[in-house]
C-alpha positions in Angstrom: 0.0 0.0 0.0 2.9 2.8 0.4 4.8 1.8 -2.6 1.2 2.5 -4.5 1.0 5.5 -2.3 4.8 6.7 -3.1 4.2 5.7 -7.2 1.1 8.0 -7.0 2.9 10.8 -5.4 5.5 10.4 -7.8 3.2 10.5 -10.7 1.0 13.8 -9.3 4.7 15.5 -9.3 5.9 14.7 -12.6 2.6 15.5 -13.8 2.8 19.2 -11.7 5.9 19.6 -13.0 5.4 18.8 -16.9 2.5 21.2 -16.1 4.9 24.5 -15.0 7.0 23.2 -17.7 4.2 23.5 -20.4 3.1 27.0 -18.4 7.0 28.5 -18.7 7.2 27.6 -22.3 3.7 29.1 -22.7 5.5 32.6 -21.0 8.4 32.3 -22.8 6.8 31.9 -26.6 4.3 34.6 -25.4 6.9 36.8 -24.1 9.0 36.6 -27.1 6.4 37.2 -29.4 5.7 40.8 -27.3 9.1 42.0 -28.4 9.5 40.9 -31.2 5.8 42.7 -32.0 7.4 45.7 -30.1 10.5 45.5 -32.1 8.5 45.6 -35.3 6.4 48.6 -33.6 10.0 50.9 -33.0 10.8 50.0 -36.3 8.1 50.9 -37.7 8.3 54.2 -36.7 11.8 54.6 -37.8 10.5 53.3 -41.0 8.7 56.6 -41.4 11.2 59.2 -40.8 13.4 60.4 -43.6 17.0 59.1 -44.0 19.3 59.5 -47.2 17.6 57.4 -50.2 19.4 53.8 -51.1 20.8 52.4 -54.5 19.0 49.8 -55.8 19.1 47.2 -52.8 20.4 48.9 -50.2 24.2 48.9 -50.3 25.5 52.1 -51.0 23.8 55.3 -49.7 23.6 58.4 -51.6 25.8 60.8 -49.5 24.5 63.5 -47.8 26.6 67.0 -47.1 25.9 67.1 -43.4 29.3 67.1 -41.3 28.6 63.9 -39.3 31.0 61.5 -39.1 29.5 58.6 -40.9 29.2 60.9 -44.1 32.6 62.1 -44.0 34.0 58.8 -43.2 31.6 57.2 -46.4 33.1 60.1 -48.3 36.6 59.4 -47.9 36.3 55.3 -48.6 34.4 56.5 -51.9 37.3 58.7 -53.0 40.1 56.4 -52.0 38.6 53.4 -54.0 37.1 55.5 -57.2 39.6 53.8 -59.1 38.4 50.8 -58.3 34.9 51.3 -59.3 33.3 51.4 -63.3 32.7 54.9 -64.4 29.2 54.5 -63.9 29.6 53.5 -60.2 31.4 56.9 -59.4 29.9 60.1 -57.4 28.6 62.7 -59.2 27.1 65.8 -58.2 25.0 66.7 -60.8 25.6 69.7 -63.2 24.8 71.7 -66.3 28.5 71.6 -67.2 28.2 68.2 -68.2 25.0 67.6 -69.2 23.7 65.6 -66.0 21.4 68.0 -64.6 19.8 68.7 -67.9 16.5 68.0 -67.7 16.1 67.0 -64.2 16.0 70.1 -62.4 13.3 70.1 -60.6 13.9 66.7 -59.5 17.3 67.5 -58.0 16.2 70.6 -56.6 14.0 68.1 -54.3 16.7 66.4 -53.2 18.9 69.7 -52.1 16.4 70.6 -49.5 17.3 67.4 -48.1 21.0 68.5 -47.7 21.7 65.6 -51.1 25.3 66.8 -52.5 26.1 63.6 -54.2 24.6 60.0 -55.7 26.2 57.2 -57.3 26.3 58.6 -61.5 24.1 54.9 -62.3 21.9 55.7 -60.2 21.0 59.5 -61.5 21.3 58.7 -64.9 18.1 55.8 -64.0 15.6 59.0 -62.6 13.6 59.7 -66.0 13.9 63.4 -67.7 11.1 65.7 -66.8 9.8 65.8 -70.3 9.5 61.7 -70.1 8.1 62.4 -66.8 5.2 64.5 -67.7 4.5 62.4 -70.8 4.0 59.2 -68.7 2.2 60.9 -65.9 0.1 62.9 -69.1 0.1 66.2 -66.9 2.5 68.9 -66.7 0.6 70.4 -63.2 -1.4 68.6 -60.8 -4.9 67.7 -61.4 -6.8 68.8 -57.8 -10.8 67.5 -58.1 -13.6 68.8 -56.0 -12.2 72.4 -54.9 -15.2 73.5 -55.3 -16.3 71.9 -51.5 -13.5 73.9 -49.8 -15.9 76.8 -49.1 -18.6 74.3 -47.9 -16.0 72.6 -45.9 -15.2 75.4 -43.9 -18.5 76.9 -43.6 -19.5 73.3 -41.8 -16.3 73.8 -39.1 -16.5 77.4 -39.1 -18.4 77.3 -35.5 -15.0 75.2 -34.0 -12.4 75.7 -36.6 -9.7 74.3 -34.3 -11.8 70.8 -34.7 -11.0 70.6 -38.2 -9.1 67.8 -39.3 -7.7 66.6 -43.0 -7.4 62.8 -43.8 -6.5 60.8 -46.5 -8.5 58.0 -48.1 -7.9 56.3 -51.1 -8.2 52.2 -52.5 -4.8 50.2 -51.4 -1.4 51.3 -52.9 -2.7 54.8 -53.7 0.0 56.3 -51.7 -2.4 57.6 -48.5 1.0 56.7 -46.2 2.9 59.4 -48.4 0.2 62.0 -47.8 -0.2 61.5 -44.6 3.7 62.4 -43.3 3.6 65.5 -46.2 0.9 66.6 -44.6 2.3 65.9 -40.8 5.2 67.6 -41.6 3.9 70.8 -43.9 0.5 71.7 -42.8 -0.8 73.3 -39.9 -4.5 74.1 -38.9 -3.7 77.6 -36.6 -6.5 77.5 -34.7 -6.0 73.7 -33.5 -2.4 74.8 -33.0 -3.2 77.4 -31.1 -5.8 75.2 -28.7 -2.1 73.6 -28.3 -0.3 76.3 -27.3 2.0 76.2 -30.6 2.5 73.4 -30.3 2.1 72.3 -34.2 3.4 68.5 -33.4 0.8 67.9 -31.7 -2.2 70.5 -32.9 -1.2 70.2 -36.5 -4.8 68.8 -37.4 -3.6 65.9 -39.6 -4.9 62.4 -39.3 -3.6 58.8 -40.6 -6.9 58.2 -41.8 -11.0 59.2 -42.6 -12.8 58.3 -39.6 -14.7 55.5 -41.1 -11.4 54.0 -42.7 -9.1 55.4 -45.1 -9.6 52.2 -47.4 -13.2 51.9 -46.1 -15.7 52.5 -49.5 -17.7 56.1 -48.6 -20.9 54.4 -48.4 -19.8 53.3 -44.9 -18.4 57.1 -44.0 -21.8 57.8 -41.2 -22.5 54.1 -40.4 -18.9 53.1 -39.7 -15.9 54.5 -37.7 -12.8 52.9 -36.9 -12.8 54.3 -33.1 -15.2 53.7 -30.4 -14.9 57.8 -28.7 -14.2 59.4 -32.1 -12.8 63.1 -31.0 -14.3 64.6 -34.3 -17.4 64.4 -36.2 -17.9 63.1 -39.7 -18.5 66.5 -41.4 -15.3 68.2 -39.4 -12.9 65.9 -41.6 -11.8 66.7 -45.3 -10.9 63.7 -46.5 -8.7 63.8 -49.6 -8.9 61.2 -51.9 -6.1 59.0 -53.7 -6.8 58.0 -56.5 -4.0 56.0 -59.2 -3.9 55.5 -63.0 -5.3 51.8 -63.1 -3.6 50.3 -65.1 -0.4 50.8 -62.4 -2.5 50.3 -59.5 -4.1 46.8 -61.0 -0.6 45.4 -61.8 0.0 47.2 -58.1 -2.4 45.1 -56.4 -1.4 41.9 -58.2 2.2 41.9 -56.0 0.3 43.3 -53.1 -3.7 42.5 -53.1 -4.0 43.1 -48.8 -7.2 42.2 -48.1 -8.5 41.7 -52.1 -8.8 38.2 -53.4 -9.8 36.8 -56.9 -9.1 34.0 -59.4 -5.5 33.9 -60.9 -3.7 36.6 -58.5 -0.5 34.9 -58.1 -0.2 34.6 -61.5 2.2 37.4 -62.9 1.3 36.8 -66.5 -2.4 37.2 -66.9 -3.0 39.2 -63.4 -5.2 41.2 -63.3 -7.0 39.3 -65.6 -10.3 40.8 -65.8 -12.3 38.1 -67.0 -11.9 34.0 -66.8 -11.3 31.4 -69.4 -15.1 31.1 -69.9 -15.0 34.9 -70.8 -17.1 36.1 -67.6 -15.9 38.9 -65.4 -13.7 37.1 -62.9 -15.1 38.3 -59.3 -13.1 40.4 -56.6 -13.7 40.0 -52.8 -12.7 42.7 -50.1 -12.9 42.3 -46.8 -13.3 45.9 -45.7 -13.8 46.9 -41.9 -17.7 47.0 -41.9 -17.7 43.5 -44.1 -16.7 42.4 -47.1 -17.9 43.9 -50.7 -18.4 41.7 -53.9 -17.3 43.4 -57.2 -17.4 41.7 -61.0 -13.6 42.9 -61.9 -10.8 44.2 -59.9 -11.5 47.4 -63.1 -15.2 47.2 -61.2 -13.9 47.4 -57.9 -12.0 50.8 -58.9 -15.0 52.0 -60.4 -16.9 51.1 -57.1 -15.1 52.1 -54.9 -14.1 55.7 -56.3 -17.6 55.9 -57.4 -18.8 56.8 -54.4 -16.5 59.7 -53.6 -16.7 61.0 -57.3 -20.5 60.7 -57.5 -23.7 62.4 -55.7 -25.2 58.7 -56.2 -23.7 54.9 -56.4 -22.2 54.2 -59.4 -24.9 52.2 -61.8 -24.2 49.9 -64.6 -27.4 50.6 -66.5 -26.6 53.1 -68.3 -28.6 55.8 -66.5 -27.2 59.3 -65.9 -25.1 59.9 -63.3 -24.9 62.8 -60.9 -21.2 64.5 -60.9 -21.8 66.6 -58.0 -19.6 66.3 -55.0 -21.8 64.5 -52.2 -20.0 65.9 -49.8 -16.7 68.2 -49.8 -13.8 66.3 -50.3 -10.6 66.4 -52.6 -9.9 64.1 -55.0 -5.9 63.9 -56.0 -3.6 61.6 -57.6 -1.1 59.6 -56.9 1.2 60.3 -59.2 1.5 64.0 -58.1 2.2 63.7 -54.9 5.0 62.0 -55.8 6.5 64.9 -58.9 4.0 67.7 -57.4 4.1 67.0 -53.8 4.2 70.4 -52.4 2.1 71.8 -55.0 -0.2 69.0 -53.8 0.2 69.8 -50.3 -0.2 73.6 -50.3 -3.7 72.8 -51.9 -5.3 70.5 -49.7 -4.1 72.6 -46.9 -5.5 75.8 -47.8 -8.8 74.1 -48.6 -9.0 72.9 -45.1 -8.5 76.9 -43.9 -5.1 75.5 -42.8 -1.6 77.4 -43.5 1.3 75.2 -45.3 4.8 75.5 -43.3 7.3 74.1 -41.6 7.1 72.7 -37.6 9.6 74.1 -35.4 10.2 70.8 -34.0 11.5 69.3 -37.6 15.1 69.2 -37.9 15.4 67.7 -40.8 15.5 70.0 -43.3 15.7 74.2 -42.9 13.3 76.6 -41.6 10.9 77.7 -44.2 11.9 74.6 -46.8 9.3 72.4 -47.6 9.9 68.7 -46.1 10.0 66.3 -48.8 9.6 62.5 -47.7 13.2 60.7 -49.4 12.3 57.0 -48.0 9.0 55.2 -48.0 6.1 56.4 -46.0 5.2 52.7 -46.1 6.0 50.8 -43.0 4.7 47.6 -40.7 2.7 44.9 -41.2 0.4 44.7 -44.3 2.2 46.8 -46.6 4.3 44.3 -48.6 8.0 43.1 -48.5 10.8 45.8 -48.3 11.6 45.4 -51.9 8.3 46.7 -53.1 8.4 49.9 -51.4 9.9 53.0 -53.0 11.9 55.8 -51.7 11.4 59.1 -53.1 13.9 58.4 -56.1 13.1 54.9 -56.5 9.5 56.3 -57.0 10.6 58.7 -59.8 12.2 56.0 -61.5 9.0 53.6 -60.8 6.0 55.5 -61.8 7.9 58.6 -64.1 9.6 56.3 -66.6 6.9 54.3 -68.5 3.3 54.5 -69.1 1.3 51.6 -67.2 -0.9 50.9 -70.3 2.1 49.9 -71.9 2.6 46.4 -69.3 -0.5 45.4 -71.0 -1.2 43.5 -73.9 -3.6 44.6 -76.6 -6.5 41.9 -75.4 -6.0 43.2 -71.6 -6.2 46.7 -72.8 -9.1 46.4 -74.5 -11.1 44.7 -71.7 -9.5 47.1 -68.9 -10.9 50.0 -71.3 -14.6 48.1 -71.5 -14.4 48.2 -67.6 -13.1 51.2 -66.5 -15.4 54.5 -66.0 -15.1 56.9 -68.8 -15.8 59.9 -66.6 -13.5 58.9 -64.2 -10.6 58.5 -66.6 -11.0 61.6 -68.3 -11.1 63.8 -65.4 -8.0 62.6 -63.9 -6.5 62.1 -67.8 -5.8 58.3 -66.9 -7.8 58.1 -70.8 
């Protein structure tokens, strides 16, 4: 009877102990994952401040003329082996002397407010002429849709004018991230920043996104909100509107669909492709905060989904009339100018939101009065995409200034992305 009563013992404290064993594993996986989820959190937000652009993957950083040891040290180990590098691999700071600044201007003038001095000569001669620029983007100034509503806008707020707010909202990989930190950093609302004691960090009136979701369809904007003790109303929020040629931002979405799904997306040869094998428009389902939406094409879901910030009603495919009246003020701008018009862009939408474009005390980044230009991706943590599809500010002007999307598709895509995509909407951002 004791050696049953010892065995027993024995077993009830192996089993206690393969118990705290299981528990301190449990911990210790659940402790690791908090850091590394704070890890990715800090990086993050390193992710979004400005450091000098990168070559193509990473290696060698353009140099910057800021005194810091680093710079001068990278300096020196680029002049001690330019022997030993190709012509094309050598430092150049660009110039009308001899020919490399011809044509790129305004580009490099961007890059000097960022204290840029020099970049590898491969590198510079990749960034497209302004002239192949313009003809890519088809505008030589930026298109800004629906300024009509600024005078509305402010009328609604002008009771609490320090409760106005400006937020970006736009389809996925429309470049929302990018407006965001131009407008962080370069517009102010004075009265918020006032309620703030001048303190524009934190009263400069900017948000990360619409209240109801910046990828959130417009139909949802007074039924839906993304916080539970919102601090502003619906109408005290101008949201402005992203919106990309589609031909880029289908091939976009086919590397990076978030929460998009449809027939053939992993395929890099016939994505998007619009319709199936049995030639019927090849569905597209979003999962969206308030639920998921059901669309025929991903060209539909563009239409959709800008549909109902472009027009007074839904967007119908009967034919019938529809309303082009704002329903309700808002700007609509595109992508590809905040990326060769950004402070153009900027200066805009801040004025039409009764707020004053300039530069934050607290930014040390680039000189008082200078506009702050964003040189690295705006894009950072988890559902944007690997590192290697995110762009810098140069890597962007080489990206999106150097060919025309139409011309990645074949003449049977063309033809059915043209059948799909709204006329109206085309032609007033000259996507036609």
């Amino acid at each position: 009877m004791a050696l049953l009563t010892t065995s027993s013992s024995s077993s009830v404290r192996r089993s206690t102990s393969s118990r705290l064993v299981k528990l301190l594993a449990v911990l210790l996986f659940l402790t690791l994952v908090s850091i590394q989820f704070s890890l990715v959190v800090r990086l993050s937000k390193l992710s979004e401040l400005d450091d000098p652009p990168r070559l193509h993957g990473g290696s060698k950083p353009i140099i910057r003329h800021d005194g810091n040891k680093d710079t001068q040290s990278a300096d020196r180990g680029a002049k001690d082996n330019t022997s030993l590098l190709q012509d094309e691999e050598r430092l150049i700071t660009p110039s009308t002397s001899d020919g490399t600044l011809q044509g790129k201007e305004r580009l490099w003038q961007m890059l000097i407010t960022r204290n840029v001095t020099q970049l590898y000569a491969s590198y510079w001669n990749s960034v497209p002429h302004w002239d192949a620029v313009t003809n890519n983007i088809h505008r030589t100034a930026p298109i800004i849709h629906g300024l009509e509503t600024c005078e509305t806008f402010q009328k609604i707020t002008s009771d609490s004018p320090s409760q106005r707010r400006i937020a970006p909202a736009g389809l996925f990989n429309t470049g929302t991230n990018l407006l965001s930190v131009l407008l962080e950093y370069n517009c102010q609302n004075p009265h918020r920043v006032a309620k703030f004691n001048g303190n524009a960090k934190r009263g400069h009136g900017n948000e990360w996104q619409t209240r109801w979701g910046k990828h959130t369809p417009a139909r949802y904007r007074r039924t839906y909100s993304t916080s539970k003790n919102p601090k502003y109303s619906v109408d005290e929020v101008l949201p402005i509107v992203l919106v990309r040629n589609p031909y880029g931002w289908m091939k976009s979405m086919c590397r990076n669909p978030y929460t998009a799904s449809w027939e053939g997306i992993s395929n890099s040869k016939t994505c998007p492709k619009l319709k199936k094998g049995n030639n019927q428009w090849n569905e597209v389902n979003v999962k969206f905060g308030p639920g998921q939406t059901h669309h025929k094409s991903l060209g539909h879901l563009f239409n959709d989904w800008y549909g109902d910030y472009f027009y007074s009603n839904s967007t119908k495919d009967d034919g019938n009339e529809r309303n082009t009246t704002a329903p309700f003020p808002r700007l609509i701008i595109r992508f590809e100018d905040i990326i060769f018009f950004p402070q153009e862009v900027t200066e805009a939408v801040c004025k039409c939101a009764g707020g004053t474009l300039g530069h934050r005390a607290d930014d040390k980044d680039v000189a008082n009065g200078t506009f702050h230009y964003v040189v690295r991706s705006a894009k950072a943590g988890f559902g944007h995409g690997p590192q290697s599809h995110r762009n810098g500010l140069i890597d962007s002007w080489i990206r999106y200034g150097s060919v025309d999307p139409q011309s990645e598709y074949s003449p049977h895509d063309l033809a059915l992305a043209q059948e799909v995509l709204d006329p109206l909407i085309m032609d007033a951002f000259a996507y036609s």
